[in-house]
C-alpha positions in Angstrom: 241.9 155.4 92.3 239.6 158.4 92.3 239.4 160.5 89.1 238.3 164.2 90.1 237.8 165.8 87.4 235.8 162.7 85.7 233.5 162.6 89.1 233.2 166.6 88.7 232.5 166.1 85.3 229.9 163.1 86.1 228.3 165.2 89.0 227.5 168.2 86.6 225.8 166.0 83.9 223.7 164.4 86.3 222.5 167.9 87.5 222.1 168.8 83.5 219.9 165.9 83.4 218.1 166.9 86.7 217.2 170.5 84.8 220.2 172.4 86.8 221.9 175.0 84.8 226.1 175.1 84.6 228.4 177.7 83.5 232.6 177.3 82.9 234.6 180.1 83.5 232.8 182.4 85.5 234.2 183.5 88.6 231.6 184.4 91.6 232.0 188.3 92.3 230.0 187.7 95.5 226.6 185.9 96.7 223.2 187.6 96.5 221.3 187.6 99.5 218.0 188.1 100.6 216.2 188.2 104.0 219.2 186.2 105.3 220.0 183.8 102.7 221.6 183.4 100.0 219.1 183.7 96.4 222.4 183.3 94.4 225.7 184.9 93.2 227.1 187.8 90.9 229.3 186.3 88.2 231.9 187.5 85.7 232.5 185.9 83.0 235.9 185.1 83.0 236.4 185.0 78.9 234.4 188.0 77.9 234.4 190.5 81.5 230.5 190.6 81.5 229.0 190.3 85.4 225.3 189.0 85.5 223.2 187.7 88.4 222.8 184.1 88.8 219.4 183.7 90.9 218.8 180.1 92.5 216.3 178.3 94.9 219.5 176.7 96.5 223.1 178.1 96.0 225.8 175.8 96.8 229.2 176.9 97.8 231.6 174.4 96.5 234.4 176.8 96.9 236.6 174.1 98.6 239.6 175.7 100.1 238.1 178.9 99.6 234.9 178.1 100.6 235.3 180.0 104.5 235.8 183.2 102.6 233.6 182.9 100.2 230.8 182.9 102.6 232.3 185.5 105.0 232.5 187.5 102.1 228.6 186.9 101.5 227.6 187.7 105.2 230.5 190.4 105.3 232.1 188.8 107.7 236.1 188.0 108.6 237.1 184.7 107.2 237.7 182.0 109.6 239.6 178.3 108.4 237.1 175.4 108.8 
């Protein structure tokens, strides 16, 4: 049997290792875009209220269920399911 939070938790390490940066409890406002693409997202911190720009060479939606409008929201766009 698959344990997902222990896989999420192994996943994130490994990208801590790799040099990626994490944050827990921050909630994506909405992705930053530039020239078409997305350069990263907006972010409140879900303990204190500060927002702050996360900028990245790669952004990664891993939204799950929410994942379709999270990236119509990005390209402002109506969400469609997937």
């Amino acid at each position: 049997m698959i344990n997902s939070e222990r896989l999420t938790f192994e996943f994130v390490a490994a990208a801590l290792a790799a040099g990626a940066v994490a944050a827990n409890h921050a909630e994506v406002e909405r992705i930053l875009t530039h020239g078409g693409r997305a350069t990263g997202a907006r972010v409140r911190d879900r303990l204190t209220g500060e927002s702050f720009d996360v900028r990245a060479k790669v952004t990664v939606n891993a939204a799950g269920a929410w994942a379709a409008s999270m990236s119509a929201a990005a390209c402002s766009l109506p969400a469609r399911a997937l």
